[in-house]
SEROVO-486048 format. One record per residue (C-alpha): residue in one letter; x, y, z. Coordinates in pm, 1 decimal. Example, Ala and Ser with C-alpha at 12.3 -4.5 7.8 and 13.67 -1.06 7.14 Angstrom:
<recs>
REC   res         c1         c2         c3
REC     A     1230.0     -450.0      780.0
REC     S     1367.0     -106.0      714.0
</recs>
This chain:
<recs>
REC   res         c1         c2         c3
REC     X     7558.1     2201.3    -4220.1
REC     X     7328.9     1901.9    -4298.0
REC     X     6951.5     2000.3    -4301.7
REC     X     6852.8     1737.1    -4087.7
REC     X     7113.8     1878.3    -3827.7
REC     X     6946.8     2208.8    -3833.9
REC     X     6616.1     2069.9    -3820.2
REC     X     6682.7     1901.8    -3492.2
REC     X     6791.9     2216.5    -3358.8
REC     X     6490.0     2423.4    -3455.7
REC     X     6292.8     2152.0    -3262.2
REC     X     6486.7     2171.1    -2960.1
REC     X     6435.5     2495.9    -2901.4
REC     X     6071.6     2519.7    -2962.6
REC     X     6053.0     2235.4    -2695.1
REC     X     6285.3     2434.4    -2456.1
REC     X     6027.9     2785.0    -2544.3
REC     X     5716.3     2519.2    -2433.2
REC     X     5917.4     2362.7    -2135.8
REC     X     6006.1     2717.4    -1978.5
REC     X     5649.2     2808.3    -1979.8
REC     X     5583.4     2473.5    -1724.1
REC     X     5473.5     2549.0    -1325.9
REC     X     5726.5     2393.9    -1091.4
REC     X     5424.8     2114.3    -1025.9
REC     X     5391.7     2056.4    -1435.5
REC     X     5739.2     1893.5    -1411.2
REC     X     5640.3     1586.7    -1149.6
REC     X     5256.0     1516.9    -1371.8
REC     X     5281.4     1178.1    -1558.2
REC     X     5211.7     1251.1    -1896.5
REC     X     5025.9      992.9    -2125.6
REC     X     5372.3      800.8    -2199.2
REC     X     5432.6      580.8    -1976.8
REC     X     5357.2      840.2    -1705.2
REC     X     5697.1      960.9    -1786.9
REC     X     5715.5     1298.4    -1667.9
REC     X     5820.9     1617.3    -1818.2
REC     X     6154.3     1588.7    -1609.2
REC     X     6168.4     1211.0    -1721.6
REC     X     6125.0     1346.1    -2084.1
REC     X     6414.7     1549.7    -2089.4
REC     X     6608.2     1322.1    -1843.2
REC     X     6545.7     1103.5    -2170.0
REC     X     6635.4     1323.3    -2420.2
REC     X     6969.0     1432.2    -2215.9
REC     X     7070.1     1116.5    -2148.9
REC     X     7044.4      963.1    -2498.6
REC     X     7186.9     1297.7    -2661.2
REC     X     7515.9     1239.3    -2465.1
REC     X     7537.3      885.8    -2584.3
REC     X     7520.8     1011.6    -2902.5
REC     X     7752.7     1271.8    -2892.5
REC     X     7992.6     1006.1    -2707.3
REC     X     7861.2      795.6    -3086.0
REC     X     8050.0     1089.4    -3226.1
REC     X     8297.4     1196.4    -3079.4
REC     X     8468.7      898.4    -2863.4
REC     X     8403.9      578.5    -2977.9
REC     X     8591.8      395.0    -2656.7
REC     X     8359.1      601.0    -2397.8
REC     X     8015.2      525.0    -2634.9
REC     X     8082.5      144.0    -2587.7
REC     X     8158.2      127.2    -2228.4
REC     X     7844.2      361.6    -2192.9
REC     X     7641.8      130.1    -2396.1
REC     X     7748.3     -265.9    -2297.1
REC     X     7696.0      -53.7    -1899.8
REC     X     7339.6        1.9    -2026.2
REC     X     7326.0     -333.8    -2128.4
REC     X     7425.4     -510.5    -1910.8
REC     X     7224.0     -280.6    -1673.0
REC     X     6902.6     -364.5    -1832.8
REC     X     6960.2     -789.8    -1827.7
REC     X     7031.4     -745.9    -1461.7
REC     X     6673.7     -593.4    -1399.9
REC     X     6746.0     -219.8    -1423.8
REC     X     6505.0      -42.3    -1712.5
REC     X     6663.9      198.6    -1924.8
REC     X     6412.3      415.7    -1777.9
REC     X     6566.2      384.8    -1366.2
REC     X     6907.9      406.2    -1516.0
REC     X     6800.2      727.8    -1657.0
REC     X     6643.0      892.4    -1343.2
REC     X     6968.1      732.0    -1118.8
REC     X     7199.8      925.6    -1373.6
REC     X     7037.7     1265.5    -1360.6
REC     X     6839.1     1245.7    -1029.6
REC     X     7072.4     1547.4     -876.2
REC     X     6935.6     1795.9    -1129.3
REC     X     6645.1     1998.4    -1054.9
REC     X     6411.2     2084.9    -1392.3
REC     X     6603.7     2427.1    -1429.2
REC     X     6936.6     2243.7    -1453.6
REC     X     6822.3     1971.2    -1633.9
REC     X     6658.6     2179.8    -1910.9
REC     X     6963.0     2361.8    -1930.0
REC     X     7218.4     2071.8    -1944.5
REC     X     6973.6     1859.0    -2211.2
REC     X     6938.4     2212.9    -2421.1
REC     X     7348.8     2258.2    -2417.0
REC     X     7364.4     1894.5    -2520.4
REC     X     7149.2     1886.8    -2785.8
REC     X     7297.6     2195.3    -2987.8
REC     X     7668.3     2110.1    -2923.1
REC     X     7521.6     1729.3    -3099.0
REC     X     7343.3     1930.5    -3391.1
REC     X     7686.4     2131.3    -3435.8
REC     X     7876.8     1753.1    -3427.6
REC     X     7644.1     1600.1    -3656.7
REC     X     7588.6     1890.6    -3920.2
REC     X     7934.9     1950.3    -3955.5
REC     X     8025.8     1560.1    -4010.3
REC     X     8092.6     1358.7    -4308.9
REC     X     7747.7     1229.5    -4454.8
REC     X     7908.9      898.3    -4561.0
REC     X     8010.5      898.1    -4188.9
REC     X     7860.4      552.4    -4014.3
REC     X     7837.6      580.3    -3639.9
REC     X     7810.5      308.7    -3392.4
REC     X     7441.0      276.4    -3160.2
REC     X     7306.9      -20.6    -2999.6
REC     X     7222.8     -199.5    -3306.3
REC     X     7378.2     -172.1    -3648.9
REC     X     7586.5      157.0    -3689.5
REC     X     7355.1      410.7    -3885.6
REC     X     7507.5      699.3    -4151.5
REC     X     7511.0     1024.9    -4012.4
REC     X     7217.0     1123.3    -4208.2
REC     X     6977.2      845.2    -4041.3
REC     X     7136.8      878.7    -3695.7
REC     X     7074.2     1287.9    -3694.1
REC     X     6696.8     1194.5    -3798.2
REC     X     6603.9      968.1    -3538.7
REC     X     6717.1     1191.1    -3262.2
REC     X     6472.7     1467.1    -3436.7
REC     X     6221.2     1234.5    -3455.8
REC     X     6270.6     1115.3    -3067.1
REC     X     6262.9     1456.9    -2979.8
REC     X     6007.8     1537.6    -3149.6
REC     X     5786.9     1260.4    -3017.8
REC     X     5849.9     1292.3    -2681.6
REC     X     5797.0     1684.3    -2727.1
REC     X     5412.2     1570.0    -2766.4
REC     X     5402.7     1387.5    -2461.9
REC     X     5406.9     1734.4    -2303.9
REC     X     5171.8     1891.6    -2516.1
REC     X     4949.7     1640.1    -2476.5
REC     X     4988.4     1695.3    -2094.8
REC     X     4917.1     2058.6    -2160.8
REC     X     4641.1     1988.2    -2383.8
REC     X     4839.6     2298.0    -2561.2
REC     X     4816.7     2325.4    -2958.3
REC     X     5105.6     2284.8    -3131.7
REC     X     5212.2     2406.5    -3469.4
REC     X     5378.6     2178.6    -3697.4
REC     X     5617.6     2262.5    -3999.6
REC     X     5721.8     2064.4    -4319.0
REC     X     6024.4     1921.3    -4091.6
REC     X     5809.9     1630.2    -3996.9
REC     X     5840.2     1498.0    -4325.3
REC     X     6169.4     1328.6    -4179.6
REC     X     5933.4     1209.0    -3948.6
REC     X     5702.1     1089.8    -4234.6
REC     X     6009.9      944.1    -4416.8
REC     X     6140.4      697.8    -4136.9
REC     X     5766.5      590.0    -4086.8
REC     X     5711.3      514.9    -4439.1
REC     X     6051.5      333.6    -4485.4
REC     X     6010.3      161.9    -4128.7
REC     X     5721.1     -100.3    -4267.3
REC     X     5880.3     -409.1    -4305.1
REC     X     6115.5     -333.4    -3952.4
REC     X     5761.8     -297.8    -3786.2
REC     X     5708.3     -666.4    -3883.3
REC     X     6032.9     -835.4    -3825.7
REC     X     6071.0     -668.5    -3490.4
REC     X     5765.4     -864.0    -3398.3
REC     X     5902.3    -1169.9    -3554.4
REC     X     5624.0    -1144.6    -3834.8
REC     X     5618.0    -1213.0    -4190.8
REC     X     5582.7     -907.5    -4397.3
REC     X     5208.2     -908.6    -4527.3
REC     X     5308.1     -761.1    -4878.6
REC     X     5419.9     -514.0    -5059.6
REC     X     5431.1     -146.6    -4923.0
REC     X     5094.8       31.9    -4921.6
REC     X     5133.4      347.7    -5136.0
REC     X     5113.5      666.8    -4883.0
REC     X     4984.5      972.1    -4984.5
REC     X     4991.1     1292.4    -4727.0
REC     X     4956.1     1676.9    -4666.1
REC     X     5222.5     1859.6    -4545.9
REC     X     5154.7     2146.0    -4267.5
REC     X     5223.4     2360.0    -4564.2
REC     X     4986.4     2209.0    -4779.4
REC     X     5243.8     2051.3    -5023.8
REC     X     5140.8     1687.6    -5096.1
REC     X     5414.9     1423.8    -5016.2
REC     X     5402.5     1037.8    -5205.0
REC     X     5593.0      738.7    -5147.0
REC     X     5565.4      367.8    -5255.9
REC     X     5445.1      262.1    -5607.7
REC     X     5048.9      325.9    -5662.1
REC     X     4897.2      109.6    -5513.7
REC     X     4518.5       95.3    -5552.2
REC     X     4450.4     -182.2    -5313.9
REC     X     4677.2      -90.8    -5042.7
REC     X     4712.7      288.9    -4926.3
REC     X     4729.9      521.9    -4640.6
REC     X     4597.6      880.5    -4768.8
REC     X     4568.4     1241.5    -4488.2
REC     X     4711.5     1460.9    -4277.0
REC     X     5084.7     1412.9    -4260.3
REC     X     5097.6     1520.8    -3847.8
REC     X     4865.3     1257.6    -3800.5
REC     X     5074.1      981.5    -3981.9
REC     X     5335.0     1084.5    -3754.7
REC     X     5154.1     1013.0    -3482.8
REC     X     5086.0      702.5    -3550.6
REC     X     5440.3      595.0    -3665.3
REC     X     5543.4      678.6    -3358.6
REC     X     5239.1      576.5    -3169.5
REC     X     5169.2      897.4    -3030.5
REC     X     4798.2      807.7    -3144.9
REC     X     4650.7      526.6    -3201.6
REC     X     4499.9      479.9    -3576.7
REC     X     4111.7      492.8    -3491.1
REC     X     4132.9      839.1    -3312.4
REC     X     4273.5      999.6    -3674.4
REC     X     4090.9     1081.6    -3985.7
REC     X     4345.9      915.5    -4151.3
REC     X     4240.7      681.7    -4509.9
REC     X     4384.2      341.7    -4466.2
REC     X     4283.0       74.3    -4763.1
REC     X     4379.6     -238.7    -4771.5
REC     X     4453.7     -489.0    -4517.0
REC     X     4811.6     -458.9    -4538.6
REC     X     4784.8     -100.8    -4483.2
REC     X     4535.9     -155.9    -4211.2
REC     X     4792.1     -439.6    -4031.0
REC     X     5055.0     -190.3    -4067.9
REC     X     4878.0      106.3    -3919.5
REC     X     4747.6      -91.5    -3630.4
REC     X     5098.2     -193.1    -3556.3
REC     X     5359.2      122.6    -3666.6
REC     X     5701.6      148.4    -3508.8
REC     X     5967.9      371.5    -3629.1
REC     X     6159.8      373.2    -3331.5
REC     X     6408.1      120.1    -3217.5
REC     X     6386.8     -130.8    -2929.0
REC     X     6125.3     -356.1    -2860.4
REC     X     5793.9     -444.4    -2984.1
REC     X     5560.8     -169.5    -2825.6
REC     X     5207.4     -136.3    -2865.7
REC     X     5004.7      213.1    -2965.4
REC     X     4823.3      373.1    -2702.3
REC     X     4394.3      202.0    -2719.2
REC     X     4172.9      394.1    -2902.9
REC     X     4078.5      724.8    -2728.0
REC     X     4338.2      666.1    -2481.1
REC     X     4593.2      976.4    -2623.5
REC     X     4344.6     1245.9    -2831.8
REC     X     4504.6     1571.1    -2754.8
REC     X     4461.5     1833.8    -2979.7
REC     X     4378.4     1792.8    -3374.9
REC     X     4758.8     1900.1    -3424.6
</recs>
């Protein structure tokens, strides 16, 4: 089994342990994205985790699934609608259910699949490695969003590094998806792991650097927090641009959340 695979699967259940502990009412409070709420999380989650196990497993029913969604969103229709119009008949007890069941049966897919595999999404086809990665790192993401809602504390392991890892290697997409020119070089990052272990990439760079916590860089990257509410080191004003600006997720240009807007907990 890949790593990443199993990964994914340790964070899906520790968001399904944190999900089952939710009030009937929890399930209908916005949360701080988007007011998405916990059922819209995990309406989310479901609904992109089939797609992706459609990615893998049946090519023909992936691309009628995806130019649908298309097409769907140039006539007017978010992604988000589409999502709630799909799954609106479950409840939260089915829907946890269904998105859980999902989400290990695509863990079992990927882990089990060639590495060299490439696998069609709604941009360029990404290995299997890369594609397994970003759904932890969606789930992971959007896992905040309700423990942010919770104001609960969360406890982080040294899986987020493949959080850390797309964020890092993400700098020059977070430019040209805004139709900017890359500033420079990439700033050399330097961060903690929960476990203490210190993790480097990019050349040393003494002008240009981005030095802390490793949960909060993860935040950032995937603009769970906005840069000023961290204690992260940032040097340089490539680093600086970059931080103020972060994207390691696909789609659009989307802006961080304004300074004290998302706090939660120091975790």
């Amino acid at each position: 089994m890949l790593q990443i695979s199993l990964d994914l699967r340790a964070e899906a259940d520790e968001f399904r342990a944190l999900l089952e502990t939710l009030d009937t009412a929890d399930w209908s409070r916005p949360t701080p994205f988007m007011n998405w709420t916990p059922w819209d999380v995990v309406a989310h989650l479901h609904f992109f985790d089939n797609v992706s196990l459609q990615a893998a497993t049946d090519a023909d029913a992936f691309a009628a699934t995806r130019d649908k969604f298309i097409a769907d969103i140039r006539g007017g229709l978010s992604g988000t609608e589409q999502t709630r119009r799909a799954l609106q008949q479950f409840d939260q007890v089915e829907l946890l259910a269904r998105w859980h069941k999902t989400c290990v049966e695509l863990c079992e897919v990927l882990g089990t699949s060639d590495p060299k595999r490439r696998l069609p999404w709604f941009g360029p086809d990404m290995g299997v490695q890369m594609f397994t990665t970003a759904r932890y790192m969606e789930t992971w993401a959007h896992a905040q969003d309700v423990y942010d809602l919770l104001a609960a504390p969360r406890t982080h392991t040294d899986r987020i590094k493949n959080i850390a890892t797309i964020g890092v290697k993400t700098f020059g997409w977070t430019y040209i998806n805004r139709k900017l020119d890359i500033p420079g070089e990439p700033p050399h990052v330097r961060l903690t792991a929960p476990s203490g272990a210190t993790w480097e990439w990019n050349e040393t760079n003494t002008t240009d650097r981005v030095e802390g916590d490793a949960v909060e860089f993860c935040h950032v990257v995937t603009q769970g927090r906005n840069i000023a509410d961290t204690r992260l080191e940032v040097h340089g004003d490539v680093a600086k641009s970059w931080m103020s600006i972060a994207q390691c997720f696909a789609g659009g240009p989307v802006d961080p959340p304004k300074p004290g807007e998302r706090v939660g907990n120091r975790g």
